[in-house]
C-alpha positions in Angstrom: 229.9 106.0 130.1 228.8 108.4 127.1 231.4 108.7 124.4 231.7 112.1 123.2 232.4 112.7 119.7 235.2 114.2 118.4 233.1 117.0 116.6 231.4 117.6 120.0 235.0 118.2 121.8 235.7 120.5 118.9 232.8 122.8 119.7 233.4 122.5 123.6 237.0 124.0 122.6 235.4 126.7 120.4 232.8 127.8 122.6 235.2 128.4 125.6 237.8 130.3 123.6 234.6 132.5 123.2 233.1 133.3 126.3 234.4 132.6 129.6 232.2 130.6 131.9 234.3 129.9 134.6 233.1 132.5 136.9 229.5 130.0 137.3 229.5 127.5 139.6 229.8 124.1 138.1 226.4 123.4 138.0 225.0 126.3 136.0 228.3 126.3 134.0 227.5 122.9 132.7 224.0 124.0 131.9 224.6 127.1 130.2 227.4 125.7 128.3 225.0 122.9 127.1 222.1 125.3 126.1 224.7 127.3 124.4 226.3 124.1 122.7 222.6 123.4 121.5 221.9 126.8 120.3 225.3 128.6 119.1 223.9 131.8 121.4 226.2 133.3 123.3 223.4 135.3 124.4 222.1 132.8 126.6 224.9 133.4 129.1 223.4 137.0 130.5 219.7 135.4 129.4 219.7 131.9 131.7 218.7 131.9 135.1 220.3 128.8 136.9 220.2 128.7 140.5 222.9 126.1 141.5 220.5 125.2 144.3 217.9 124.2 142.7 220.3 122.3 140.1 221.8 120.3 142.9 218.0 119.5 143.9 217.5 118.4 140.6 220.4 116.5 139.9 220.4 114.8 143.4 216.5 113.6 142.3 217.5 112.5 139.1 220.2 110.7 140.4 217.7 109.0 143.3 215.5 107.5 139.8 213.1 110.6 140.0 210.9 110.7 136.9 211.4 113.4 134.0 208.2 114.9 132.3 208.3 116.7 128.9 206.0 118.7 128.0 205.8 117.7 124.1 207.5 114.9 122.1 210.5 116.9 120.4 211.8 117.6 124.4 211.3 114.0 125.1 213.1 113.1 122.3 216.0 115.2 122.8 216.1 114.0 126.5 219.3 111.0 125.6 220.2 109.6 129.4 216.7 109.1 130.4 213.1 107.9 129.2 210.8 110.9 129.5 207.0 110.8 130.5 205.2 112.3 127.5 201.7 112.1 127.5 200.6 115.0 124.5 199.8 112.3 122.5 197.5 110.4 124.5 195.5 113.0 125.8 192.6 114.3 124.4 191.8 118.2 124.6 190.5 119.8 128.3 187.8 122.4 127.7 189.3 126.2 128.2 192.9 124.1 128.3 195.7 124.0 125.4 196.6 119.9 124.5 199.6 120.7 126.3 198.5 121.9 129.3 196.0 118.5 129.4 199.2 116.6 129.3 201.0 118.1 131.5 197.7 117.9 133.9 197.7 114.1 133.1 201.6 113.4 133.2 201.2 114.8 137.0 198.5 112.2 138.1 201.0 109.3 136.5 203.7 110.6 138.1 203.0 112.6 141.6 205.4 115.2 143.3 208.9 115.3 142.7 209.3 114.8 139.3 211.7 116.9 137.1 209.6 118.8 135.0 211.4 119.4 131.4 208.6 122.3 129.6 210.5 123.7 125.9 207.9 124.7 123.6 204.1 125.5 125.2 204.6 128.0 127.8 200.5 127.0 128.4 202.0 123.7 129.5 204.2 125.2 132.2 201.6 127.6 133.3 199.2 124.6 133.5 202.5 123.1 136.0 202.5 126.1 138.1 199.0 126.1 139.3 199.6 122.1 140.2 200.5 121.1 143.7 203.2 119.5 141.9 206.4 119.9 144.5 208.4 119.8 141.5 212.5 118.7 142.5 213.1 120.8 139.3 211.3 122.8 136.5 212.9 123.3 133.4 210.8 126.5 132.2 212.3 127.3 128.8 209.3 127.7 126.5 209.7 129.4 123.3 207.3 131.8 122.0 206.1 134.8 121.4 202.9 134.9 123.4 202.7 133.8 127.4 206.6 132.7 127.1 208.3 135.4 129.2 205.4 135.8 131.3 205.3 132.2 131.8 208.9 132.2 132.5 208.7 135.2 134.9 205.7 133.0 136.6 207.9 130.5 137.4 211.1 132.4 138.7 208.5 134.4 141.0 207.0 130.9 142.4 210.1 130.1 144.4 210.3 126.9 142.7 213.3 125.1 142.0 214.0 126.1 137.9 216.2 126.9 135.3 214.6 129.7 132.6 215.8 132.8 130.6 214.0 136.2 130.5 213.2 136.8 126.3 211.0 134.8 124.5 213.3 132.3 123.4 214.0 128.9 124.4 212.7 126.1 122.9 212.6 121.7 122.8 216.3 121.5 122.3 217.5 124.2 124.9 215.4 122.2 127.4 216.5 119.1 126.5 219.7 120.6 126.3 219.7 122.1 129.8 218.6 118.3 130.9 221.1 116.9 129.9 223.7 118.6 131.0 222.7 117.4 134.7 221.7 113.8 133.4 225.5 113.9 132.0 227.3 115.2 135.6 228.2 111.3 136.1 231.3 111.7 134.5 230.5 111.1 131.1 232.5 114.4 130.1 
């Protein structure tokens, strides 16, 4: 059971006295109050796309021991209910690739389909995940930036994949580890 801190109930409390969430279904309410707990945006709630589909395919494979990928150290570290696959370190450079896309390319032959893909800060490395025969059980596409982010972003909504992303240019290694872990949390530990 995760113990929530008193200063994290606080913030709960002042967040929902300022926008009202309710109208989401639980899955993409837990979400986007998590990215928005992360971030103090309130702009995230007309900027998220959350399909509660997909989350419910991604929660259901997390919960059957699926393996989580990050695409660079500061998401895995951010990711607290689960050891993430993180291979940006240990990969060397691809020619005509980005060191994030190389990992991502060697994170998939480690892991195989249906992992949860978490991508927060190279939106080469989800771009290098969309043209993958990954069969991803979720992508979380929120890479921040302001070049390939959005189109990145819009990539993956128009690949039918199951995802959470947002439309602008933000995002970034804490609103995707954020948007994790609000699934990774759904066991009752709030």
């Amino acid at each position: 059971m995760r113990a929530v801190h008193p200063i994290e109930s606080r913030s709960y409390e002042i967040l929902r006295s300022r926008v009202d969430l309710t109208r989401l279904p639980p899955l993409c309410r837990a979400v986007t109050e998590r990215v928005l707990h992360a971030s103090a945006d309130v702009s995230y709630v007309e900027d998220l796309v959350c399909d509660e589909a997909s989350l419910v395919s991604g929660l259901t494979a997390l919960r059957a021991g699926a393996p989580v990928v990050a695409d660079v150290e500061m998401v895995a570290a951010g990711i607290t209910d689960r050891t993430a696959v993180c291979r940006i370190r240990s990969t060397p450079p691809m020619s005509g690739r980005t060191r994030s896309a190389a990992a991502v390319h060697a994170a998939f032959t480690e892991v195989g389909p249906g992992a949860v893909w978490v991508i927060g800060c190279a939106p080469t490395a989800l771009s290098e995940l969309l043209i993958l025969d990954a069969e991803p059980a979720l992508v979380v596409g929120l890479p921040v930036g302001f070049v390939g982010a959005v189109e990145s972003k819009a990539a993956l909504r128009a690949s039918g994949l199951p995802a959470i992303s947002n439309r602008s240019a933000k995002g970034g290694s804490a609103v995707a580890a954020a948007a994790i872990n609000a699934l990774l949390y759904q066991d009752g530990n709030r």
